[in-house]
C-alpha positions in Angstrom: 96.5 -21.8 -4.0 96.8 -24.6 -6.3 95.1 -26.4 -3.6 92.0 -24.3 -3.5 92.5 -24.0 -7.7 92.3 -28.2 -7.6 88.9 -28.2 -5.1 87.4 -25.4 -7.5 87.3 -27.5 -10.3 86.7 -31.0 -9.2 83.8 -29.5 -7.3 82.3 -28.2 -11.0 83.1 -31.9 -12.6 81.8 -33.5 -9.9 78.9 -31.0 -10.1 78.3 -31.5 -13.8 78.3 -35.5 -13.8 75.8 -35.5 -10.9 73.4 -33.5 -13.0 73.6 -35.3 -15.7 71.2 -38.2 -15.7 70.5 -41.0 -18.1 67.1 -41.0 -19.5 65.8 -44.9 -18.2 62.2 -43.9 -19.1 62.2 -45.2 -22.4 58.5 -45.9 -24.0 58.3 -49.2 -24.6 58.2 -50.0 -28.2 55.8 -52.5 -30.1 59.6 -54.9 -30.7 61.0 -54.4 -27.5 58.0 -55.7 -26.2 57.4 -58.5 -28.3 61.2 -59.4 -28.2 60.6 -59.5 -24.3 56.8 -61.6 -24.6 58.3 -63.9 -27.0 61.6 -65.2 -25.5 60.7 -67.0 -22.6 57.6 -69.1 -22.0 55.7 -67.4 -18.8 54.1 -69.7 -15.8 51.8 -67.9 -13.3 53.5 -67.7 -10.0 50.9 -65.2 -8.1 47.9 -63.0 -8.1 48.1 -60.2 -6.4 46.1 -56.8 -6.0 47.2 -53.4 -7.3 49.4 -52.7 -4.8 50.8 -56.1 -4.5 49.2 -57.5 -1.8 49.2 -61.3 -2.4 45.7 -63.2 -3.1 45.5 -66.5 -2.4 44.4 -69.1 -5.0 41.7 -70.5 -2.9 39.4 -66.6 -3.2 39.5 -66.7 -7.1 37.1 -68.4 -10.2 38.8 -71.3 -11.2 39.3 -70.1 -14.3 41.5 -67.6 -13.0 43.3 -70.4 -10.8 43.7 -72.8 -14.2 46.2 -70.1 -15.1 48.5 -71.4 -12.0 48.5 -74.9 -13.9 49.5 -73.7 -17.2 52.7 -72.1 -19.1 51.6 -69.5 -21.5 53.6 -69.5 -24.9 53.5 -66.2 -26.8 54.7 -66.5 -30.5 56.2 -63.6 -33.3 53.2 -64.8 -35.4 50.8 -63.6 -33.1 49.5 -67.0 -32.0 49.4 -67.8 -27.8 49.3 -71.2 -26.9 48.5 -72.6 -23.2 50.9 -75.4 -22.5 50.6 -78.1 -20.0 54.0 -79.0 -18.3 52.6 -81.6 -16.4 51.8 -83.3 -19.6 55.2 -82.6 -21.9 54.1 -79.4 -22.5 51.0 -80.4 -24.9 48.7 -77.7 -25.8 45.4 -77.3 -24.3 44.5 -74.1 -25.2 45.3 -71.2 -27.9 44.3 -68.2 -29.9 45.9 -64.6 -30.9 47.7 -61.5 -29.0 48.7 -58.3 -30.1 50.0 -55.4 -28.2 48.2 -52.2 -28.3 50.0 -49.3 -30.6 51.3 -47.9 -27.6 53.0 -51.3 -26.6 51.4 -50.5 -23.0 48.5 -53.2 -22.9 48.3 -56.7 -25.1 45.1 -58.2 -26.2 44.2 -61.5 -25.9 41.9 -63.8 -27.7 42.3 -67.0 -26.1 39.0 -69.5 -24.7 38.9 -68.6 -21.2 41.8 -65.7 -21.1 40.3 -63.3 -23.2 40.4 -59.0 -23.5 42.8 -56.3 -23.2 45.2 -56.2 -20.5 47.6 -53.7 -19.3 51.2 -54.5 -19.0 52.5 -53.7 -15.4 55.6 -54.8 -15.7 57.5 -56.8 -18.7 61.0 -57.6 -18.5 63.4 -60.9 -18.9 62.5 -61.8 -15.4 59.2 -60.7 -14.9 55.6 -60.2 -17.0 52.7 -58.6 -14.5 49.4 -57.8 -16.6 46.5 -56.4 -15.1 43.2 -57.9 -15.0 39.2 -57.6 -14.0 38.6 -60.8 -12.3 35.8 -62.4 -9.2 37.6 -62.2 -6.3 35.6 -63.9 -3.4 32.6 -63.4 -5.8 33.3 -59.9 -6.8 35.1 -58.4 -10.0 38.4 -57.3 -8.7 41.1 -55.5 -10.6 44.3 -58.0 -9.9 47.8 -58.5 -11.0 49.2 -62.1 -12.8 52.2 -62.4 -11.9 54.3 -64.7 -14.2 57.9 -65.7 -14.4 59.4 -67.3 -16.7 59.1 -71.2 -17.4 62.3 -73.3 -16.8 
């Protein structure tokens, strides 16, 4: 009996821990975000389409394969600076960023690299942001993929 007792009720704790499920959906907030856009410096590493199909570099505007060359720099002051690690990380470029007020997209005033773009992904490891761009002539919608700089 005390058998059956014991199965009873580690089948109802077991029960109640399975249902019980942390929330990992958090919204992203506007300091989250920045703490996240800010710590790391962020290198191109691919473009890809929606779905993550990979392009290669040779099928985009060259302004979209200067980004490959560069390491993008965002600051807590709101400045973005385009840094060239081939020449001691001097910058060639810069202008402003903000994220949205729902923390989901960042806009980007920068020569070249300029408009509001939807965060994909954004995390210590990875920062995909959406983007109209020519692909083989045609505007595309693609993915940057960047990592961080070492």
């Amino acid at each position: 009996m005390n058998t059956i007792r014991f199965l009873l009720v580690f089948t109802v704790l077991l029960s109640a821990l399975t249902n019980c499920k942390k929330d990992d959906t958090l919204a992203p907030t506007t300091t989250s975000q920045t703490d996240l856009l800010v710590a790391n410096n962020w290198r191109t590493v691919r473009v890809s389409t929606p779905e993550g199909q990979e392009i290669n570099k040779s099928r985009l505007n060259l302004t979209t394969q200067v980004l490959y060359d560069l390491n993008m720099q965002f600051r807590n002051n709101g400045t973005v600076r385009a840094l060239d690690p081939k020449q001691s990380n001097s910058v060639i470029n810069g202008g402003t960023w903000a994220l949205a007020s729902d923390s989901k997209s960042i806009d980007v005033n920068v020569s070249g690299f300029k408009g509001n773009f939807p965060i994909i992904q954004l995390d210590k490891s990875k920062l995909i942001l959406r983007q109209r761009a020519p692909v083989d002539g045609k505007d595309s919608d693609i993915n940057l993929v960047f990592d961080p700089s070492l």
